[in-house]
C-alpha positions in Angstrom: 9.5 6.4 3.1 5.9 5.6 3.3 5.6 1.8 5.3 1.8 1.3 5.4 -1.1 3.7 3.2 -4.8 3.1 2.3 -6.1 2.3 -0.9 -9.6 2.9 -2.6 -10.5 0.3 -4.8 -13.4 0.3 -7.2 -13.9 -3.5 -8.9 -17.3 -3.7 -11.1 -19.3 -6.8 -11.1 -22.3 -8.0 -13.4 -24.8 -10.6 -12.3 -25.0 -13.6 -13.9 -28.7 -14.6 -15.6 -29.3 -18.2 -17.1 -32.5 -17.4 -19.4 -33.2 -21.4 -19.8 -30.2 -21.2 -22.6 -27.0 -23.6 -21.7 -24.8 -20.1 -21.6 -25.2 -17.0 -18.8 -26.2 -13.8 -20.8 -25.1 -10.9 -19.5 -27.3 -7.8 -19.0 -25.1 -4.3 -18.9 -27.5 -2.7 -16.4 -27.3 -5.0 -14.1 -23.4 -4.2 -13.1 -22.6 -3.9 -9.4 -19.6 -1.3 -8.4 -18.1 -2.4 -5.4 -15.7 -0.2 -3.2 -13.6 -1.0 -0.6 -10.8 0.7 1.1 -7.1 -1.5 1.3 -4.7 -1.2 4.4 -1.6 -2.1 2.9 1.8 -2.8 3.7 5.3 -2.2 1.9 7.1 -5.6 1.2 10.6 -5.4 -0.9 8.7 -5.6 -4.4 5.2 -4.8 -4.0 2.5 -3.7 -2.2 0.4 -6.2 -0.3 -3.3 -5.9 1.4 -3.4 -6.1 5.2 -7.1 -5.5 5.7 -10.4 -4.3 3.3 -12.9 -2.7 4.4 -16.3 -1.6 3.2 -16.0 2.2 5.1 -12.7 4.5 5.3 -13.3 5.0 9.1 -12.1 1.4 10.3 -9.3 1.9 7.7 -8.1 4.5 9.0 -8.1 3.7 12.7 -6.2 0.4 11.6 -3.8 2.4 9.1 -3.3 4.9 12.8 -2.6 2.0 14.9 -0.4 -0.1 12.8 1.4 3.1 12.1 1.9 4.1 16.2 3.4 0.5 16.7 6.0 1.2 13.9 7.1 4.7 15.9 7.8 2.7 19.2 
């Protein structure tokens, strides 16, 4: 059974404008995708993040590493 994996996750964002009016508007073109990659751990029930990162690379090495202390 799989103890540690990595995780792309893709959350979207939208900036906030306050056009003088006493409520943000929202403007749909202005959305922000943000990505990030989630080292994550097995616990009894879930699933729980370790580290994010912004690049798979670093992910990956701590994914590698975290998985070669587990084999000793």
């Amino acid at each position: 059974m799989e103890k540690y994996r990595v995780v792309k996750e893709e959350a979207q964002e939208a900036d906030v404008y306050n056009d003088g009016f006493p409520f943000p508007s929202y403007n749909s073109s202005d959305v922000i995708t943000i990505k990030r990659y989630l080292v994550q751990v097995r616990g009894f029930l879930f699933w729980h993040t370790v580290k994010s990162f912004k690049k798979i690379l670093p992910a990956a090495r701590l994914l590698k590493h975290l998985r070669a202390l587990t084999d000793l």
